[in-house]
C-alpha distance (Angstrom), angle and dihedral (degrees) to the residues before:
residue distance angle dihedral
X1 . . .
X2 3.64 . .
X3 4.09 91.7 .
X4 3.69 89.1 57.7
X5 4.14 88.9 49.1
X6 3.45 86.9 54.3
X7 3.65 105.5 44.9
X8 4.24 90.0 45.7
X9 4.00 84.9 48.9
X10 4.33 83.8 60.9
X11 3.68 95.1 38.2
X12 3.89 85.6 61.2
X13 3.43 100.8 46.1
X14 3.23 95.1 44.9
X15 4.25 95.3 47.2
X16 4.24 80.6 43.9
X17 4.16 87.8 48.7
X18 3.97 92.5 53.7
X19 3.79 94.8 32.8
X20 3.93 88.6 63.3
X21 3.84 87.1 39.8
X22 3.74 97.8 56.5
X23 3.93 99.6 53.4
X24 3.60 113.5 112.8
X25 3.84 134.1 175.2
X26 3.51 111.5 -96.3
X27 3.41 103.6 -115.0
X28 4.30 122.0 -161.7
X29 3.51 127.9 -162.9
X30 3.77 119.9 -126.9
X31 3.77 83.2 -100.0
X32 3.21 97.8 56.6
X33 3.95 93.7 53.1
X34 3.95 84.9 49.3
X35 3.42 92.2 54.1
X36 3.81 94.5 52.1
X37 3.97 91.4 37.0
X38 4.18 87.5 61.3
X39 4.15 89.2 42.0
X40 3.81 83.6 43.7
X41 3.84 91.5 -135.1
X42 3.93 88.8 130.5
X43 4.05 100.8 120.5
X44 3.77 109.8 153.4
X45 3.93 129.2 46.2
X46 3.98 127.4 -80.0
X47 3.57 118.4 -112.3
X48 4.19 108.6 -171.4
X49 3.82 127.2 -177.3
X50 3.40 97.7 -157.8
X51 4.36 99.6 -164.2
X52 4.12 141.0 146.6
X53 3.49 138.1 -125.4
X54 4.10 95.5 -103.1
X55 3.84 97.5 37.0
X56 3.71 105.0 122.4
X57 3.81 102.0 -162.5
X58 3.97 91.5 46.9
X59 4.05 81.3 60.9
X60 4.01 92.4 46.8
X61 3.92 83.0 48.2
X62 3.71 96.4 49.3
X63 3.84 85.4 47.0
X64 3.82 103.1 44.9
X65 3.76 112.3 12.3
X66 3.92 108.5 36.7
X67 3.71 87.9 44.5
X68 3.50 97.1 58.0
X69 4.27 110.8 113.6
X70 4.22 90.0 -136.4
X71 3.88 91.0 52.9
X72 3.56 91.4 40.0
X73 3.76 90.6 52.6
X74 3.75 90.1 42.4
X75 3.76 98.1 49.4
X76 3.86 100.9 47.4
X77 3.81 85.6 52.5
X78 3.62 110.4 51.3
X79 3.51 101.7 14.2
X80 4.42 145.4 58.0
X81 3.86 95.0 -130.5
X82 3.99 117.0 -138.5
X83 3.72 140.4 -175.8
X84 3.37 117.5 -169.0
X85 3.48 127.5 -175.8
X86 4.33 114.7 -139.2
X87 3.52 91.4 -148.0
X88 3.35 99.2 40.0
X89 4.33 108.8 150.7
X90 3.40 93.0 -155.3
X91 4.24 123.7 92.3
X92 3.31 117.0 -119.2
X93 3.66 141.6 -165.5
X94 3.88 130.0 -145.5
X95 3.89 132.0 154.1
X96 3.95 83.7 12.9
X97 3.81 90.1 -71.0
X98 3.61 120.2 118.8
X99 4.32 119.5 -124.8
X100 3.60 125.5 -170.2
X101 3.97 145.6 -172.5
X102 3.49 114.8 -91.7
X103 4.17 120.8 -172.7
X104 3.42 129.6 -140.8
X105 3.46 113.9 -176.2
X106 3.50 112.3 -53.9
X107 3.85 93.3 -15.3
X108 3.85 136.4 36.3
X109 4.06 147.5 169.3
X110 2.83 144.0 -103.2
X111 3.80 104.8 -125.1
X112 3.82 90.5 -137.8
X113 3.60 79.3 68.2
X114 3.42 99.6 52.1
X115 4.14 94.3 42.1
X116 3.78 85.1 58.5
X117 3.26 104.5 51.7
X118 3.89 93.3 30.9
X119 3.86 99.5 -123.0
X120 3.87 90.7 -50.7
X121 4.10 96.5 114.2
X122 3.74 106.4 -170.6
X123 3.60 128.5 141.9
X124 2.85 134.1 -96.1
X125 3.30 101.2 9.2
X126 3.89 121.1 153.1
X127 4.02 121.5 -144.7
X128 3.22 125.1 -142.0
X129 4.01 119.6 -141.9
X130 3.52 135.6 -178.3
X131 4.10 126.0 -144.2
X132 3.02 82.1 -91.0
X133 3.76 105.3 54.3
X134 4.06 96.1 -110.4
X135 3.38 123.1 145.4
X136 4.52 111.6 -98.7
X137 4.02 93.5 169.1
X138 2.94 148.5 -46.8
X139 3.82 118.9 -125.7
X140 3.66 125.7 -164.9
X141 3.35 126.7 -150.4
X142 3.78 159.1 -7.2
X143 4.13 110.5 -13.9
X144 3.81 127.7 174.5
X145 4.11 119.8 -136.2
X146 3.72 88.0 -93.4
X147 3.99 91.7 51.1
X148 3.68 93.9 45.4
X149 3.89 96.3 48.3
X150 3.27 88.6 53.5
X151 3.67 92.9 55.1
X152 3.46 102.1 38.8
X153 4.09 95.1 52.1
X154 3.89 84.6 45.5
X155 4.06 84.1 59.9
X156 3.76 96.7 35.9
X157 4.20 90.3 61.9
């Protein structure tokens, strides 16, 4: 009897290990948030990380920050999660108004990108957005978990 005990005892710590390694923040497209803006489902805050394809510290974030099982927890809670890509080709709509790529030389933005941050392009920066899809703040930059907690429960009051 005791072998069994013992080999149940790893089979749930192992199915507790990989259940705490497998949650994720539930990120939404901008679509998605359009969608539930027009059925006027949208009930908590927006939290955006508006980043690029070659910004280093939006990697490092993705890595260590967004990972991290307190932000995780925090984010799916009191937040609608979105990435949103600056140089993203594709149109797209939010608040019923219409934003689309525009080049500059060998790059561009995505004017979305620009309206959020209001011509300041840094990354990463996270935006801020209420139910209503106003402005909170806009916050620049790299954060760690601890940095971004703080922030996001400051927000969340």
């Amino acid at each position: 009897m005791s072998k069994y005990w013992f080999f149940g005892l790893i089979v749930l710590f192992y199915t507790c290990k990989n259940s705490s390694e497998s949650a994720q923040i539930d990120w939404k497209s901008i679509a998605d948030i359009e969608k539930m803006r027009v059925a006027n489902t949208l009930d908590k805050p927006l939290m955006i990380d508006v980043y690029t394809d070659w910004c280093k510290w939006c990697k490092v974030m993705d890595k260590q920050t967004f990972p991290d099982p307190a932000v995780i927890a925090y984010i799916n809670e009191h937040f609608y999660a979105v990435k949103f890509d600056a140089e993203q080709k594709e149109p797209v709509v939010l608040g019923g108004q219409s934003f689309a790529y525009q080049s500059n030389g060998r790059s561009g933005t995505n004017m979305l990108a620009y309206s959020l941050l209001q011509g300041e392009l840094s990354f990463p920066s996270i935006v801020y957005m209420s139910k209503d899809l106003k402005i909170l703040r806009i916050a620049p930059g790299y954060k760690t978990p601890e940095q971004l907690m703080g922030e996001m429960q400051d927000i969340a009051r």
